[in-house]
N, C-alpha and C positions, 0 to 999 in steps of 0.2 A: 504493500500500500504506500502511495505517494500524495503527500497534500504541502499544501504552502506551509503548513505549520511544522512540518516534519522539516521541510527543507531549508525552512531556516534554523531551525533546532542545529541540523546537522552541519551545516555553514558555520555555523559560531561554535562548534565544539572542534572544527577543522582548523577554524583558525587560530584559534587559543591554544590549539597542540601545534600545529607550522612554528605560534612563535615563541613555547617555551619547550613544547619536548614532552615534559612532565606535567601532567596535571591529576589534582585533586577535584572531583567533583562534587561538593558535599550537599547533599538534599536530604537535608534533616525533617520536612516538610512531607517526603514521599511521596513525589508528583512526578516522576519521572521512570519508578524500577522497568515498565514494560518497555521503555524504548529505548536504554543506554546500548544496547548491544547494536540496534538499526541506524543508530546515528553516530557508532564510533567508526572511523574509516579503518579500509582492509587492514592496513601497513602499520595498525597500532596494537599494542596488548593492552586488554583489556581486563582490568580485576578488581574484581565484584566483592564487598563485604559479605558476608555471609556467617557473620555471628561471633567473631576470634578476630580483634585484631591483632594476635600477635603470631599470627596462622596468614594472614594477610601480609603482614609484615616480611615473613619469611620467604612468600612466595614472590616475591619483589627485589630480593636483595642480590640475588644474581645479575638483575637490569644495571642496579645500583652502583654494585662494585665492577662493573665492568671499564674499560676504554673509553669505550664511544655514549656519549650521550643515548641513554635509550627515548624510544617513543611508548609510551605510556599511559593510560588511561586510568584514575584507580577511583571506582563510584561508592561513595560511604552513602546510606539513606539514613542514618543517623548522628547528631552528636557525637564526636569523639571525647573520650575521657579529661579527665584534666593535666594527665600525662601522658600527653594523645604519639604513640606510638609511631604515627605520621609525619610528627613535626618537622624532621629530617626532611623527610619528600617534598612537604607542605615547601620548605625553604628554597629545597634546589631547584623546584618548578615553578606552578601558578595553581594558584588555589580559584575555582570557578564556580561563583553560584549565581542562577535566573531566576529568580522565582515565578511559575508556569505565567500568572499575572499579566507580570511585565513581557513576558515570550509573546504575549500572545496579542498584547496591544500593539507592541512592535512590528510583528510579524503579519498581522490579519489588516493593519493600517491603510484603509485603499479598497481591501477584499472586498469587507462587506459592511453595511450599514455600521455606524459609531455604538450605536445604539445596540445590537446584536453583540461586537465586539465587549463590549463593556460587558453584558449580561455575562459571555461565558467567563472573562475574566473572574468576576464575581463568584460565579456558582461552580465551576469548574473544580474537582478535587484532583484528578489526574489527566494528566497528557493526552489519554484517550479518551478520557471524556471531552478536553475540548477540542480535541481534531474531530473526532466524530460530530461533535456538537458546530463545527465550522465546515462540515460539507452538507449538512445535513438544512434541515424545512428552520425559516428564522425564529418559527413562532414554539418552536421545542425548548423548552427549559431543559438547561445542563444535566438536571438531577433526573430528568425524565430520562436525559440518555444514557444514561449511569443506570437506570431501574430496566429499562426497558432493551438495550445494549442495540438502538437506534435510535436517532432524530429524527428518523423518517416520521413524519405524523400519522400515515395513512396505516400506517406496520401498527404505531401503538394505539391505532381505532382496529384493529384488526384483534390486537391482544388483546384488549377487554372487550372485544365481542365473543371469543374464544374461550377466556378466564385465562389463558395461559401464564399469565405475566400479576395474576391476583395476589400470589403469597407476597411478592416482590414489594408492589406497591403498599399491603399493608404494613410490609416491615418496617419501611420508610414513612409510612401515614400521609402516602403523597396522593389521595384520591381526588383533593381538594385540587390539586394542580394539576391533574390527570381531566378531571371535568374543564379546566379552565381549559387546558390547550385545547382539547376538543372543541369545547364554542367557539375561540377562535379561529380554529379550520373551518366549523360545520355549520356555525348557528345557531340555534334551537335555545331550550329552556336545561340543560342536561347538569344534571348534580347528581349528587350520593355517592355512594360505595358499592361495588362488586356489582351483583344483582342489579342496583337501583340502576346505575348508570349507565350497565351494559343494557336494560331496556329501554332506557331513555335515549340512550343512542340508536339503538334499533328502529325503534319508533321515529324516530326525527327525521333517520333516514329515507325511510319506506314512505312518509309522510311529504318528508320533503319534496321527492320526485312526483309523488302525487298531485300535489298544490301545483306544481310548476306545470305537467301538460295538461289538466285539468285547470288551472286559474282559480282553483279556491278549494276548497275541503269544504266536509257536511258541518253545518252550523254545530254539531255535537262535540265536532273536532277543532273548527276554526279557532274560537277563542284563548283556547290553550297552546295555540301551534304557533311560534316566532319562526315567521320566513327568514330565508337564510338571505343574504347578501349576492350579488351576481358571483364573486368569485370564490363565495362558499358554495354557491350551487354547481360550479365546474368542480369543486373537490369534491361535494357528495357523490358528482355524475363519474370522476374518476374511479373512485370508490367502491362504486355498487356495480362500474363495470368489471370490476378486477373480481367484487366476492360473488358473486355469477358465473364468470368465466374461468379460472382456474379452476383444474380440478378438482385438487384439497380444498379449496372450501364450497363448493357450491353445495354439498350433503346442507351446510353449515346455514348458508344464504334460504336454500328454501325451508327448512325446518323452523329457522327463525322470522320467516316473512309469514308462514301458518299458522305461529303462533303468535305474532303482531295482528293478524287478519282476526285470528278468532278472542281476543282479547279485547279489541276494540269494536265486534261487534260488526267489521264492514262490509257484511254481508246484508245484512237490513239495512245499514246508514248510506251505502252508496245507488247513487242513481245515476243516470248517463249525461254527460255533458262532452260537448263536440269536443276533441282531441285527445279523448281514456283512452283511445285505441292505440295510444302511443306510448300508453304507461304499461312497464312490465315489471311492478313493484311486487305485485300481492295477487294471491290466485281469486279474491274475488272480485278483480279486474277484470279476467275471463269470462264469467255469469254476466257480470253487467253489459260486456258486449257481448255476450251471444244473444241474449236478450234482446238489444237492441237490434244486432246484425238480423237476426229472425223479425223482428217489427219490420226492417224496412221492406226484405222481402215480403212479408204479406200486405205491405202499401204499395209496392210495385217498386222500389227502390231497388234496382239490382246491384247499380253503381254503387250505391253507400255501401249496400249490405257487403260487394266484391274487396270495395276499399276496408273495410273492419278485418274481413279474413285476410286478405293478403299484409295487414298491418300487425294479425298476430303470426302467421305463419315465419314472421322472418327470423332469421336463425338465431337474434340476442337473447328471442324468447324462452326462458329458460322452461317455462310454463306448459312449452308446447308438447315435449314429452312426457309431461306428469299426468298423473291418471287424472281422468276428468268426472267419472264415477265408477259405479260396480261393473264388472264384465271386460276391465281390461281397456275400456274406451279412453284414450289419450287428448290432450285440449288439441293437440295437431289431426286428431282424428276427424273432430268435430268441426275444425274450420275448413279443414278440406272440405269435409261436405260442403259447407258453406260457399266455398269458393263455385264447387263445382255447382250447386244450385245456381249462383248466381251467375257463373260462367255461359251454362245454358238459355237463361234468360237471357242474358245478353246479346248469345248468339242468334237467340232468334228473332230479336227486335231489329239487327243488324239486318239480318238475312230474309227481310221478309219473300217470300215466292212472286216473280213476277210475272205475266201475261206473258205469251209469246208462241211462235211454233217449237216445235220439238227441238229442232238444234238450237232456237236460243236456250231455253229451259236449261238443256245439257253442259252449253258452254257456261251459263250462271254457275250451274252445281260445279262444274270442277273450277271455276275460279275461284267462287266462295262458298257456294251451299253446300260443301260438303264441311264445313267449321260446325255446323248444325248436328249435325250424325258423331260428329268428334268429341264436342259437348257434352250430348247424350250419355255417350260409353266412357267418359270421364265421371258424371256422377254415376254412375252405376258401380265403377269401380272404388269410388272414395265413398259410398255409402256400403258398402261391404265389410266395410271397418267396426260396422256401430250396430253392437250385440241388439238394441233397439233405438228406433227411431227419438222416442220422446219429443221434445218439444218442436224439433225441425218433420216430425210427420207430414204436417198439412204441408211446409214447405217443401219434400220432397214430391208429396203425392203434386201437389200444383204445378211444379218444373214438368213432373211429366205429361200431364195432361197436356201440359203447353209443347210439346215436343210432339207428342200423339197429333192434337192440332195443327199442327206446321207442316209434319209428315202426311197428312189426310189430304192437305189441300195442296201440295206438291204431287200427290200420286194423283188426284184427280185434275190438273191441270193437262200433267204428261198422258195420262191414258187418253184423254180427251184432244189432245195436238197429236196424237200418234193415228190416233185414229179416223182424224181428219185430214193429215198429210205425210201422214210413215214417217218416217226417219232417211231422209236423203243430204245431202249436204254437210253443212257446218266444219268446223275446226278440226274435231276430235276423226282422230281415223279408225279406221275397222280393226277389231282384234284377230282376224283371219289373215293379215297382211301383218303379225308381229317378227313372223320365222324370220319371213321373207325380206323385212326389210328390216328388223336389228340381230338376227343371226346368221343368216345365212353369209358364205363368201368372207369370213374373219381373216385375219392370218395368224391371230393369235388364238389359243385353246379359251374355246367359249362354254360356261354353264348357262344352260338354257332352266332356269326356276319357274317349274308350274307351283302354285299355289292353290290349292282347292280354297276358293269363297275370299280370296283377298279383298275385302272392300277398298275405294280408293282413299276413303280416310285414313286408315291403317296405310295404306301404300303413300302414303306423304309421310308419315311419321317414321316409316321406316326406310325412305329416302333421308330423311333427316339427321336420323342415327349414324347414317353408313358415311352422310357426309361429317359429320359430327365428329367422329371417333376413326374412321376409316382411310376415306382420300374424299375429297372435293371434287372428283370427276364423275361427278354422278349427274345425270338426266332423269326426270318424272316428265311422262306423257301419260296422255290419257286417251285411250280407245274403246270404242263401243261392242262388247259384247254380242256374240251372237244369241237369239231369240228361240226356244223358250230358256233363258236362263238356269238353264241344270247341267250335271259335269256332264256327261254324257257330250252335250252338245259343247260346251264351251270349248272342251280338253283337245276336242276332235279339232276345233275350230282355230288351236295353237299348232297346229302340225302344217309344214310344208306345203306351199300352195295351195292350203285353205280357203285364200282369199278369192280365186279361181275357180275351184272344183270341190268345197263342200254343201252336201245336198243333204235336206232332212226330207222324209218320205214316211206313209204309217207301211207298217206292218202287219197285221194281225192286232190292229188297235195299240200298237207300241209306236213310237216315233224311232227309225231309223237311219242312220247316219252314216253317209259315207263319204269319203274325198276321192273324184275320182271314180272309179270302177270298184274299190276297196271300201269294203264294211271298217269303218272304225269306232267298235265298240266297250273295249277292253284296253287295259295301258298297254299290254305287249301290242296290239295291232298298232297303237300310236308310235312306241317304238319301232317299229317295222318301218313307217315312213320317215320318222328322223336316219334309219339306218340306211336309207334308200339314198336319201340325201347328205348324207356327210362319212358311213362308213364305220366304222368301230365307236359305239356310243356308251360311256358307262352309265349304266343305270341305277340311279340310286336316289336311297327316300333321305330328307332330311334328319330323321332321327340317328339316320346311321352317319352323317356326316357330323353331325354333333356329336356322339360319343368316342367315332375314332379320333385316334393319334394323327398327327401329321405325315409318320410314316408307313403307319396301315393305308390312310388316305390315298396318300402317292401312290400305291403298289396298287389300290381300287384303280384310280385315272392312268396307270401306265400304257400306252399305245393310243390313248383314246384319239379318237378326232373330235368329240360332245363329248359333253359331261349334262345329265339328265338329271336335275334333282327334283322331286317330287315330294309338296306337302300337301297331306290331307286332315292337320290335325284341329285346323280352324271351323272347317266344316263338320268335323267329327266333335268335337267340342259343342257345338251350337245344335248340332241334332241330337245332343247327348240326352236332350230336355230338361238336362237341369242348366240353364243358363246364368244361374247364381256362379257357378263354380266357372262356366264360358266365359267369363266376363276376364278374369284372370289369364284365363288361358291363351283368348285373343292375342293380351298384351306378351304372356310367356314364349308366344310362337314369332311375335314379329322380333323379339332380341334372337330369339333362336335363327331365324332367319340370318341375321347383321352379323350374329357369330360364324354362320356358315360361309355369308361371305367373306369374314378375312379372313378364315382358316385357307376356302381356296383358292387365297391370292398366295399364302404359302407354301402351297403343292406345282404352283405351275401357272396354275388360269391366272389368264389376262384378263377377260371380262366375264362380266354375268350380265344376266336378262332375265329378271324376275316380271313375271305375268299370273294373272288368273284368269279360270274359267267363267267366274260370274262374284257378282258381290252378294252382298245379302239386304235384308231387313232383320232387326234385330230390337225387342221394345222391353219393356222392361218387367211385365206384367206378361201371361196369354190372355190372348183375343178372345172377349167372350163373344156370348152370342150373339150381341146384337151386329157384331164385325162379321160373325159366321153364316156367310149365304150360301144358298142351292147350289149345286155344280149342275153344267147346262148338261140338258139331256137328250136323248136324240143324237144322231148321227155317230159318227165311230173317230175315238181319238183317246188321248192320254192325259189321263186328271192329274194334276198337282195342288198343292195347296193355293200358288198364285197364278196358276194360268191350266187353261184344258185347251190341247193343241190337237187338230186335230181336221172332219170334214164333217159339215153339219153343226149340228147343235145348237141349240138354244140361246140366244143373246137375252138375259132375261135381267130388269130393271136393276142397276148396281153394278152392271157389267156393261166391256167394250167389248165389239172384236175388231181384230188388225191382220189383215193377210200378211201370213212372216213376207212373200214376198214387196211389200213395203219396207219393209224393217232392214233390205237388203239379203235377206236369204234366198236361197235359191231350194223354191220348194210351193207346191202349191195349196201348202196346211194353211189351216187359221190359225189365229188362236187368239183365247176370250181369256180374260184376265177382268178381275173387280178392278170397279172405276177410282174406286180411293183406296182406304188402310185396311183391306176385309180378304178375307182368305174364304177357299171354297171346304167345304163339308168331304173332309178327306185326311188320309192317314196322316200322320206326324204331328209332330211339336206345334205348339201355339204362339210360340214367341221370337223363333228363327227359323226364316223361308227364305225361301228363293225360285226361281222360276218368271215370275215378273215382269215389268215393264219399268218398274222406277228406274230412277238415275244410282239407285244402292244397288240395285242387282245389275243393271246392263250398265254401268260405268266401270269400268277395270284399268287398276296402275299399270303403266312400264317404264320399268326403271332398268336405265342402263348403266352399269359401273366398270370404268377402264380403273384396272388396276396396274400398279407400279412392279416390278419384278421384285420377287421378295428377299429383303436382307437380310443380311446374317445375323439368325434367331441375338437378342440380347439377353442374358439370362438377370432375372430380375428377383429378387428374395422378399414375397409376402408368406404371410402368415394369417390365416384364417380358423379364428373359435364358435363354436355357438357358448351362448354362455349358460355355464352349467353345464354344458355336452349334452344336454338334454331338451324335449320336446314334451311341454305341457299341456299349451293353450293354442288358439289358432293362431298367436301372434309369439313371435317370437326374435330374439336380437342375435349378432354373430358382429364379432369384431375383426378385421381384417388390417394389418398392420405393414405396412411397405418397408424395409428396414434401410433401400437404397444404395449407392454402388458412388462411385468413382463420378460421374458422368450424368447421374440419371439422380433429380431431387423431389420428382410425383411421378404418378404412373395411375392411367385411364384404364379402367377393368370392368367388366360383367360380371355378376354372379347368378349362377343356376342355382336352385335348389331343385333335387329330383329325387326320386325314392333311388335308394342304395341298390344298382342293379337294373334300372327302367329308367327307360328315357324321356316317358312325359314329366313335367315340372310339376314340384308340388306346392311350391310357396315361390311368391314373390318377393321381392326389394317395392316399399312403400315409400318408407321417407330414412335418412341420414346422411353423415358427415359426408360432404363432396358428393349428394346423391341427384343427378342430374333427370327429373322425370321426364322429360321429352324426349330424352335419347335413350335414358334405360341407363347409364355407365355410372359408374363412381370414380371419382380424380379423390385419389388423396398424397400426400404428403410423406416424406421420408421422416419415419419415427414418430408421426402424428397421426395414429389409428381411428378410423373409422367406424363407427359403429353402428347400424345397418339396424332399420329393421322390416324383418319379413311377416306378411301376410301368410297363410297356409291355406291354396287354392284345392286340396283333393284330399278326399276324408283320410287320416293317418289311422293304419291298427296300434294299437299297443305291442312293445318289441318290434315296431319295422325301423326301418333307420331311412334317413335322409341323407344324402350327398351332397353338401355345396360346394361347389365347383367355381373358383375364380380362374375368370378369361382373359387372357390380355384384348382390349377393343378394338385394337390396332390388328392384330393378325389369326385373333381366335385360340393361339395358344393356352394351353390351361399353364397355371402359374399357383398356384397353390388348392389344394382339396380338405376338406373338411368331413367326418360321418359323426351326427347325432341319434342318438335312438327317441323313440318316441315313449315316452313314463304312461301316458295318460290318452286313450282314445281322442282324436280329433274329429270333428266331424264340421263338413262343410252342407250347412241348408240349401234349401231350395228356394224358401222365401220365409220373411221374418214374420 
């Protein structure tokens, strides 16, 4: 340690030996034993009383009787005798005394305020007490840094918040001046001892920050409450950012703010006043704005209600992970909802449906009507979190009604312009001409990505991700679906010269499909035309690209000329009928997607082209009856739940029909589809269809990504826990910890959770440290651990285990794995 007081300490004991050689240092006073040895220079001997001066003496008389002048140092901290044993030395050298005092007016002359100086002069009993006492806060009393073994002020608001430093202060009966320096930093009314203080300080705090973004306190509190001063309110704001954020005391910070909260009662004494949303003092801060945040939405306020959640959502909120009641529900749980309530509203106020023929409708939806559908499946997935609704019930149920609403008069717009002038023209191009015109003829090794049911909302967020985390060369277009929207027809409709020679035809009352002279009704006959056209194609499903290595992978793609990777788990998810548990799994399949592509940017491919067969409709609720009309009768064709295609049949009130040959197919079926949001009287699920005419089922992403040749792997050291090793509830955390290298100080990663052994996902990544929701990835920090928590999307047995699996984002590598067992059944609903 080096300060101005040291350094002239050591200046003036250099020079008083330079000019006699010999010196005595006598400090009878004892203000100086801890720093004789720091401030006598190398080239000197230095010897120390230590209880014998004639032990001292002896140790000395070697220098004494020598030739040469010695160099010398000899420190008594007491009086010598009256036949002081030293006298001899005393004479041949120079006897040196400072009193700390004078050292320090001297020395600190200039530093710092007169006034400051003086004080530690005064109060100061040793050297460290006033060097510390002169680097340290001006408004510290000497003695405090003496009891407290800092000046810092904010260190001894920290000790008596703690107790740590209590026996200390009472030994010295410095309470009295322990309260003063605190008002001087903080404000407030604060006295007493131990107890009294540390909640008087507590409270002034908590209070403080409340008064200031609120502009007054409840009449109950005001009276008693001494606002602080502008630059005691920057010290409180320092203050309570430190006892929140550090880790050792935030245990400390919230336990002491629930029992400030419930002591004073401000649970009944507060009420809303514009800018609480901004205080994150006390947890029933939280109540009061949800409270509010719930009023605006049910006045139609989407904007306030979006500004309240996104004002507690943000990360200072210490509050946000605390439980917010029984069942595990978190205050960050609760304002997601809120968010995503109010998100939805937004969207659709934004997005209202406009007039027009078909291809406008369509161009609207992929420029913006699809943020609507985005919305949607964003509250469905933040309201997933919350064991029950409670008091956001009406506000959930009314987001959807209002969504249902949006959706009804979008579908009966488009059925009604489809059906007046087909589908010819506009922007958007055919999904039959995808091969042909983003695969075919590469020079680079191409994956061609069918996706069963990719809606194009999902397909922008997962362009997003890959630009995100991946590379920047990525393209989203949008193409129109081939008519009646089911794999069958779409899948056939991705294959080679589709766009030319695919024909739907009935068969025996089935809808038949071929490209060409070729029945293609099965994935190998689909592959038989990729193999026609490019020659050695590896065939393979997503799940298996996810689990392999990078060098099972390679030895999968070796020769290939394609690469074929096939998802079906979006569509199998949504027909699953339980779409509670869909709603996750959606999101689990589009990272699983982004991982697949940088894994095979690693094996070799240069690019991908990810497509699908058809989108979906997906509500949140099933369609009861009054949505469930007659399926037409008469003539010969093929029922689905949104469209019966076919020759003949009934066009009966609630329904269109549209010759596919308008719709650009090549075929002389109809087909009859409900005029707005209503399904026919037919097998399957109530809440996830397809076959249609909406812009959800016949709009599909393509997304093309040029990939960069891949580098040489960097090896990167995380570390991945669940905490406890174990699996309870359907919420649960896992910390993953970067430890970092030479070169590399963060690092961007995915985590899967999957059952131990199977490769669908069973929980997600919700919210935490570095947790990016748009893209899915987590950035954290070297040595700065992350702590993650997941949702649990697929019912857990007791004794199965979980596998989290961290990705690097950049190339899909795994990079660290984790296995939890499951303590306690899990189970995911259908509906609350």
């Amino acid at each position: 340690m080096t300060s101005r007081l040291r350094d002239a300490l050591a200046e003036e004991i250099g020079r008083v030996l330079r000019q006699s050689g010999v010196v005595v240092w006598q400090d009878e006073h004892g203000e100086y034993p801890g720093v004789v040895a720091a401030v006598c220079p190398p080239d000197v001997r230095l010897v120390v009383y230590d209880g014998s001066w004639f032990a001292l003496r002896r140790s000395v008389e070697d220098l004494l009787s020598g030739h040469e002048p010695p160099m010398l140092l000899v420190y008594s901290p007491v009086l010598p005798p009256a036949d002081d044993p030293l006298a001899e030395i005393r004479a041949a050298g120079r006897e040196y005394k400072r009193r700390l005092a004078t050292l320090v007016r001297n020395a600190l002359a200039g530093e710092l305020a007169a006034t400051r100086i003086e004080q530690i002069a005064k109060e100061a009993r040793t050297f460290e007490e006033a060097e510390v006492a002169a680097t340290g806060a001006a408004s510290a009393g000497v003695r405090l840094v003496a009891i407290f073994g800092t000046s810092d002020v904010q260190r001894m608001a920290f000790a008596v918040l703690d107790g740590s430093r209590d026996d200390a202060v009472d030994a010295e009966d410095a309470w009295d001046e322990v309260a003063a320096t605190l008002r001087d930093a903080y404000g407030g009314a604060l006295d007493g001892g131990r107890g009294a203080l540390r909640g008087a300080l507590a409270r002034h705090l908590l209070l403080a920050e409340l008064h200031g973004v609120a502009g007054g306190l409840p009449d109950a509190l005001e009276q008693a409450f001494v606002a602080p001063s502008a630059p005691q309110r920057r010290h409180i704001g320092e203050l309570l950012h430190q006892w929140r954020h550090l880790p050792e005391r935030v245990a400390s910070y919230l336990e002491t703010a629930r029992t400030v909260d419930e002591d004073l009662a401000l649970s009944d004494l507060l009420g809303w006043v514009d800018g609480l949303e901004a205080c994150l003092a006390l947890p029933s801060v939280e109540q009061v704005c949800l409270a509010e945040a719930t009023r605006r939405l049910g006045a139609g306020d989407a904007s306030g209600a979006f500004q309240i959640a996104e004002s507690r959502l943000v990360d200072l909120n210490v509050w946000r992970n605390q439980p917010a009641g029984p069942g595990g529900v978190r205050w960050g749980d609760r304002w997601r909802v809120i968010a995503a309530i109010a998100g939805l509203h937004r969207a659709v106020e934004a997005n209202p449906v406009p007039a027009g023929a078909a291809e406008e409708l369509f161009d609207w939806y992929v420029t913006r009507g699809w943020e609507v559908d985005r919305a949607h499946r964003r509250l469905e997935l933040a309201r997933l979190a919350l064991p029950a609704y409670g008091e956001l019930e009406e506000a959930i149920i009314g987001a959807r009604r209002r969504y249902e609403a949006w959706l009804d008069t979008l579908l009966e717009k488009v059925s009604e312009a489809l059906a007046d002038g087909g589908l010819d023209g506009g922007r958007l191009g055919s999904q039959g001409s995808v091969h042909d015109e983003f695969v075919r003829g590469r020079e680079v090794l191409t994956a061609y990505v069918w996706v069963d049911a990719l809606r194009f909302e999902l397909g922008v967020e997962l362009a997003d991700a890959i630009r995100h985390d991946i590379t920047d060369r990525v393209t989203l277009s949008a193409v129109t679906a081939a008519a009646p929207t089911i794999t069958r027809v779409g899948m056939a409709n991705l294959a080679p010269a589709a766009a030319e020679r695919l024909t739907l035809s009935l068969e025996g009352g089935t809808v038949a499909v071929t490209v060409g002279d070729r029945p293609v009704a099965t994935v190998e006959q689909r592959v038989e035309l990729l193999r026609a056209a490019h020659g050695k194609v590896a065939n393979l499903e997503l799940s298996t690209v996810s689990q392999q290595g990078e060098k099972e992978l390679a030895r999968a793609l070796k020769g290939a000329d394609l690469v074929l990777v096939r998802s079906q788990e979006i569509d199998a998810a949504g027909e699953s009928g339980m779409l509670n548990a869909a709603w996750p799994q959606f999101e689990a399949v589009k990272q699983d997607l982004a991982n697949a592509v940088a894994k095979l940017g690693q094996v070799g491919v240069g690019r991908v082209v990810i497509c699908a067969d058809h989108g979906f409709v997906a509500l949140s609720q099933a369609v009861g009856d009054a949505r469930t009309i007659d399926a037409p009768i008469g003539g010969e064709g093929e029922l689905h739940r949104r469209c019966w295609v076919g020759k003949g049949g009934t066009t009966a009130e609630g329904t269109v029909r549209v010759p596919l040959a308008s719709l650009g197919v090549r075929s002389d079926l109809d087909l009859i589809v409900p005029r707005g949001l209503a399904v026919f009287k037919a097998s399957g699920g109530k809440q996830f269809f397809h076959g249609g005419l909406s812009p959800q089922e016949l709009v599909v992403p393509v997304i093309e990504v040029d990939l960069e040749p891949a580098a040489e792997p960097q090896k990167l050291d995380l570390s991945v826990a669940v905490a406890g090793g174990r699996i309870t509830t359907g919420v649960f955390a896992a910390t993953v910890e970067f430890h970092g290298d030479l070169f590399t100080n963060q690092v961007t990663f995915r985590v899967v959770a999957r059952g131990a052994g199977g490769n669908d996902p069973v929980a997600r990544v919700v919210s935490g440290d570095g947790y990016d929701a748009a893209s899915g990835s987590v950035t954290v920090e070297r040595d700065r651990p992350s702590i993650l928590t997941f949702q649990v999307t697929r019912n857990l047995d007791r004794d199965s285990q979980v596998e989290l699996q961290v990705l690097d984002a950049r190339t899909g590598r795994r990079l660290a794995d984790a296995v939890a067992s499951v303590a306690a059944p899990v189970m995911v609903e259908e509906k609350l």
